[in-house]
N, C-alpha and C positions, 0 to 999 in steps of 0.2 A: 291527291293525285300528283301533283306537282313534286311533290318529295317522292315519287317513287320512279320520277325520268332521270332517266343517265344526262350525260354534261353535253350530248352532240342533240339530245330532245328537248333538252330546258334552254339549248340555244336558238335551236325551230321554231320553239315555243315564244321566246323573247322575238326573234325576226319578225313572228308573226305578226305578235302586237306592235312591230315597228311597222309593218308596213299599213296593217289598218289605220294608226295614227296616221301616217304620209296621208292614207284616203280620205279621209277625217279633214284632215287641213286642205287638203286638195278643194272637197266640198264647199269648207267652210267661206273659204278663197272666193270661190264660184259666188256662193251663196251672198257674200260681203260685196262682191263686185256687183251683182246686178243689184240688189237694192242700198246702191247708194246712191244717198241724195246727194242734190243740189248742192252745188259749192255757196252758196247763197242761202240757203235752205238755217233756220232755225238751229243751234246746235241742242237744244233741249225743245220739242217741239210742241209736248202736250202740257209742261208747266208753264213756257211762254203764251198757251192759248187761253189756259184756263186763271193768268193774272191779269187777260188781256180782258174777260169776259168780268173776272169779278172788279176790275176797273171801271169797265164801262158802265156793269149795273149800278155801282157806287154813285157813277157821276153822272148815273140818269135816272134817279130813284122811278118815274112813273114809267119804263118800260117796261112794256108788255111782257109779263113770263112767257105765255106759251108762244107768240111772236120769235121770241130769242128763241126757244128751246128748237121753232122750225128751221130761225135760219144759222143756228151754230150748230145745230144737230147733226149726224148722221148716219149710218148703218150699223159704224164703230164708235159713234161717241155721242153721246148724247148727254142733255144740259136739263136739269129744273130746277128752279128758285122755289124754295116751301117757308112756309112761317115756321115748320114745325122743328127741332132739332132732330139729328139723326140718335138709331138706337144705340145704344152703349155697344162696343166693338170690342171681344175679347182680347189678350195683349198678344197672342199669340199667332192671330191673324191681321196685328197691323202694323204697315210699310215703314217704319221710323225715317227712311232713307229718303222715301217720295215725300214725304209730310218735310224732309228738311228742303230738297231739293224747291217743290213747291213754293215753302216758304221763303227761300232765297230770290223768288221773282216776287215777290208780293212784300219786301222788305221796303218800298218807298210809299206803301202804304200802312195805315194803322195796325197796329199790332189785332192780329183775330187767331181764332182756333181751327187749327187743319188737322181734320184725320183722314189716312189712308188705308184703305184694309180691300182685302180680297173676300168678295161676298161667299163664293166657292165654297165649301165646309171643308175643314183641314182632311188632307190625304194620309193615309196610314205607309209606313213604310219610310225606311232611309232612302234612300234611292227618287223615289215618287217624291217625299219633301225637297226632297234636292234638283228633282227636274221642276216641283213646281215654284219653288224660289226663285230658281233661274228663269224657269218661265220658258224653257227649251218648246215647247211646243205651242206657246202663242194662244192656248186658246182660255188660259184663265181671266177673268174679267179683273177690273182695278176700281173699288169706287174709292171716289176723292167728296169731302165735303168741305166747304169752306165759311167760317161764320163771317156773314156782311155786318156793315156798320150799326144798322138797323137792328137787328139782332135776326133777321131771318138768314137763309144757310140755302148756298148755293152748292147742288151736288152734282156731279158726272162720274158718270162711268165710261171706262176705256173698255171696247173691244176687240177681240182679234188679237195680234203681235203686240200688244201694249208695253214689252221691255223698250223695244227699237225708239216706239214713239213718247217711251218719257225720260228713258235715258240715252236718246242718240244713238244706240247700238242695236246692231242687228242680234236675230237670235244663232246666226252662225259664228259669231264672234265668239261666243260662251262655246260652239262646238271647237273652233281653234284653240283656247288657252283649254280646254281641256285635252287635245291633242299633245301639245306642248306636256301639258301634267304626266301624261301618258310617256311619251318621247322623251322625258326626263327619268320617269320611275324604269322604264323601259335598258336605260342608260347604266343607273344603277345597278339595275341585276346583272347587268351583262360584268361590270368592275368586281361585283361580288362574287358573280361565279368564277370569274377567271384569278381573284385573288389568292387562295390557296396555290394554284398553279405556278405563281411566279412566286408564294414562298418556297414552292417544292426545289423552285431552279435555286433559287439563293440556297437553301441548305444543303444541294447538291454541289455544288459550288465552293460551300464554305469546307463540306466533308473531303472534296478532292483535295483542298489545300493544306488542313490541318491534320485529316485522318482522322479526325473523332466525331462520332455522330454528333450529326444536327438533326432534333428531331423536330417533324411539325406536326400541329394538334391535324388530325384528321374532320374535318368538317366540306360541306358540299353533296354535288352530287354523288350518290350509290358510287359509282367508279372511279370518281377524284379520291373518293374515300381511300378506297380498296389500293389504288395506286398508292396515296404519302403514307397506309400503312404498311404496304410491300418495302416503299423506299427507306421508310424507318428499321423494319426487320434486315434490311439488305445492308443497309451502315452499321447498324451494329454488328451482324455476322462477318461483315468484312472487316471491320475494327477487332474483333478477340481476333478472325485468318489471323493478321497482320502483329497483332500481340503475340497470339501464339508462336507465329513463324518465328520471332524475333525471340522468343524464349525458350525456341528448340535450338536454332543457330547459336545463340548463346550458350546452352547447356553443352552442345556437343563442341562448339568450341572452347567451352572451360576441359572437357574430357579431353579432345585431344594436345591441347598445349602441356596437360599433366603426364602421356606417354610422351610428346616430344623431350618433355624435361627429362624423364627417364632415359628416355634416346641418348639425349644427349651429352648425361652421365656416363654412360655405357660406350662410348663411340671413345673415350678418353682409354678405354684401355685398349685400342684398336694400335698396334703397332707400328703400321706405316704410316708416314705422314701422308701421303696422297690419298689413300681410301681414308683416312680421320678425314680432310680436309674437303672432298666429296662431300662425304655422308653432311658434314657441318652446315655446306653449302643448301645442299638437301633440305635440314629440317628449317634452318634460316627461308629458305621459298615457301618450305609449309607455315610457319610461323604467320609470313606475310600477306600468305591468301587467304589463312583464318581471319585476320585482322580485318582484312577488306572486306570478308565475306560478313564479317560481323558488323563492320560502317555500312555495306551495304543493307542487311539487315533492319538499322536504326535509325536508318536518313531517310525513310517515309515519315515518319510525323511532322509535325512544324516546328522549326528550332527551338531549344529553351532557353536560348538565350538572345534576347533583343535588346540591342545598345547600339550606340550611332558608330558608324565605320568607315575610317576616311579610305577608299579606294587607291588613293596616292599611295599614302604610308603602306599600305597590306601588298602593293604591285613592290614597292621598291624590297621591302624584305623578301617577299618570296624570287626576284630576280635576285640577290643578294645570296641566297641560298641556294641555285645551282649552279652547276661544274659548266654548264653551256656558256661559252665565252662569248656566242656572237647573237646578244640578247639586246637588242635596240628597241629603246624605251619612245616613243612618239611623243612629241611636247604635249603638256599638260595645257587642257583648255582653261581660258581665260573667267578670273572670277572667283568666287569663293571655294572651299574644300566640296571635293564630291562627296557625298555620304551615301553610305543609305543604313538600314536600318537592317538587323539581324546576328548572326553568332561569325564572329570574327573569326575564330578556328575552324568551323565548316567552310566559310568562307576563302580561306588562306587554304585549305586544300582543295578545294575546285580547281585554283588557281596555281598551285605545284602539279596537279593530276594534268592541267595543259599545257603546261612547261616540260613538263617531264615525256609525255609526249611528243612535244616538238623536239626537245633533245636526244629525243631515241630515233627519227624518223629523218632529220633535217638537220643541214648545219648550221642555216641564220634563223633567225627567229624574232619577232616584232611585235611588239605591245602595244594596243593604244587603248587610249582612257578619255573618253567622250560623255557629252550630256546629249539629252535626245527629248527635251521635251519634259515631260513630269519623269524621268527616267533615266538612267545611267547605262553607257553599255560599257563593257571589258572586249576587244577582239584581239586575240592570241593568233597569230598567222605565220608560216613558215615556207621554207624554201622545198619541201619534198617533192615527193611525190605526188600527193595528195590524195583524197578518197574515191574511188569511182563511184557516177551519182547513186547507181543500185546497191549502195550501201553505205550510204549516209547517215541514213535512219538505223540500221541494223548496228551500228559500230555503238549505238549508245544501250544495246543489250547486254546484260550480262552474260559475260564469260564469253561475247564474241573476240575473236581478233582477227584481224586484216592477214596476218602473220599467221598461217596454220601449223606448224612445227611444234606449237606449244612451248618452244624453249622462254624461259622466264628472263632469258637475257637480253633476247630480240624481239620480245611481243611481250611481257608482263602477264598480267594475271586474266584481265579484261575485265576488268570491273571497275576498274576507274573512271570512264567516260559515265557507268552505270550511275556510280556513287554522284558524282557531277550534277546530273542533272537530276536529280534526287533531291540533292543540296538546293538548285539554283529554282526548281518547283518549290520547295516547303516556303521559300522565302518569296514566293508570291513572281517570279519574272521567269524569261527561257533561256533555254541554250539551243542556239542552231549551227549547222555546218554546210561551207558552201568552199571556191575555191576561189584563193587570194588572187585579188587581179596583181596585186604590185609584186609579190615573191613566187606566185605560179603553185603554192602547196598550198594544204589546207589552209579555212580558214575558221576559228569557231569562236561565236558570237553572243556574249553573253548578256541579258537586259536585266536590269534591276528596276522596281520601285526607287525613287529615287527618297531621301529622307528631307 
């Protein structure tokens, strides 16, 4: 039955047995409270009775049997002295536990023979042995015999509750640690059934970063199942998508760079230098939005190259390398080299794609190189315009630009911010965009893992 509940039934189902347990102890509590004894009271109270009675027989050899048996006797416990030994007692009905307890009060006396056994005839069933072990219902008898000095054999029998009164515990005690039992297994299932679920998150997790399925074994409820097999079917068909796209954009960009060559054979017999010098210009922009479209393309997976990358050195080349004169580098934080960890060349173009930017839109431009905790951040900031907030988010799609004209001179290709944060994802950190308080243009903010 159990195997056939969905994960919001087997959790009803667990609740359940949590709150019976609550009730169970709640009882038990109850139960524990009103019969307790005396702070004074015997902590063992029917083997302190019965060393007390085979003492006193000991050391008054002419008393009366049946005398004692009236005045130590009662409802629940009752005493006789016989010449005779008791009957041999199977091993499977007797108390090892009482016979030692017993014997632990009667240790200042001569050594003698104690057996303990439950006259009761054994009960059939797990369960039934198990309530009558524990003795949960108080109503199985306890006899005790004990060999006096003499060689005759003093016997009692416990009536009633006889756990409470020979081991000091009530019989709600055994209902509380089996609560407990319960509230603990209870505990467990609930880790077990929710375990697949937090691997489903971790390989969902690990698939956004790297792009390559993570798969997990499908185990659990009917529906957890169904779910980590849908999400296994769903990473791999969007891993070949993402293959595939890349070996289409690929293909047709090897096809068209072999007509631009052609082109641009062709364009040499073109007589004017101004329409040659167009057209040149021409296949040069097509050239360079294949190129991107194809980094675009490739900068979903997870870099294949990871090696340690000082942020310093990669900041001072790529400023080193553009025409923008007025590129101001913020002091380097105090302390050892920034690093982090990933492909230097992916890296070194994020960081030309936000330079290049600001020197297309702005004429200062400001660098700074910060640590942030387990983390590194890059913030590229300038003097422009800056981005209106309703499209913030929109400026890191491809092929948007701010710039609608389309002209490649004054707006570029729009896929750079794409490829950006493509790059600054695979390698596990973000890019965001906000506006510079100290220069009043954009600002964009890149975090890293730090190494």
């Amino acid at each position: 039955m159990p195997g056939r509940l969905g994960f919001v039934g087997r959790l009803v189902l667990i609740l359940l047995a949590l709150m019976l347990t609550f009730a169970a102890l709640a009882v038990a509590v109850s139960y524990t409270a009103r019969e307790r004894r005396a702070a004074n009271a015997e902590r063992f109270p029917i083997p302190a009775q019965v060393a007390a009675i085979v003492a006193l027989v000991e050391g008054e050899p002419k008393v009366d049997p049946e005398l004692l048996a009236r005045a130590a006797g009662s409802e629940a416990f009752s005493v006789a002295i016989t010449s005779a030994a008791p009957a041999p007692v199977p091993a499977d009905q007797r108390m090892p536990t009482v016979e030692w307890l017993v014997g632990q009060y009667l240790e200042t006396l001569p050594d003698r023979a104690v057996v303990a056994h439950r006259p009761a005839p054994p009960v059939d069933g797990t369960l039934a042995r198990l309530a009558d072990r524990l003795d949960l219902t108080g109503r199985t008898p306890i006899a005790i015999a004990i060999e006096l000095v003499d060689g005759r054999w003093a016997s009692f029998e416990l009536r009633g509750n006889a756990v409470r009164r020979v081991f000091g515990v009530p019989a709600g005690f055994w209902i509380g640690v089996l609560g407990f039992l319960f509230a603990a297994a209870a505990f467990w299932a609930i880790l077990r059934e929710a375990r697949p679920l937090a691997e489903l998150a971790a390989s969902a997790e690990d698939f956004s970063t790297r792009g390559e399925p993570s798969r997990v074994s499908p185990r659990g409820a009917p529906d957890i199942r169904r779910l980590i097999d849908v999400s296994n079917a769903m990473q791999t068909r969007i891993a070949a998508l993402i293959k595939g796209r890349s070996m289409l954009i690929g293909a047709i960009g090897h096809d068209l760079k072999t007509y631009i060559t052609r082109l641009r054979l062709r364009i040499e017999a073109i007589e004017a230098d101004e329409q040659r010098e167009r057209a040149a210009r021409d296949l040069d922009d097509m050239t360079a939005m294949i190129d991107e479209a194809l980094a675009l393309a490739r900068g979903t997976g997870a870099p294949d190259r990871r090696e340690p990358v000082d942020l310093a050195d990669l900041l001072d080349h790529a400023v080193a390398g553009r025409p923008l004169a007025a590129i101001e580098r913020a002091p380097l934080p105090a302390g050892p080299a920034v690093r982090v960890a990933g492909d230097p060349v992916a890296l070194a173009r994020v960081v030309g794609n936000l330079l290049d930017n600001a020197g297309r839109y702005a004429a200062r431009c400001r660098v700074t190189l910060a640590r942030e905790g387990t983390s590194v951040s890059v913030a590229v900031e300038d003097d422009g315009s800056g981005i209106p907030d309703a499209e913030r988010e929109a400026v890191f799609e491809p092929f948007y630009r701010l710039e609608r004209s389309r002209n490649r001179a004054t707006g570029g290709t729009g896929l750079g911010l794409a490829i950006a944060r493509q790059i600054i994802e695979a390698h596990g950190g973000t890019i965001t965009l906000d506006r510079s308080p100290a220069l009043g243009g954009a600002r964009f903010i890149v975090r890293l893992p730090a190494a």
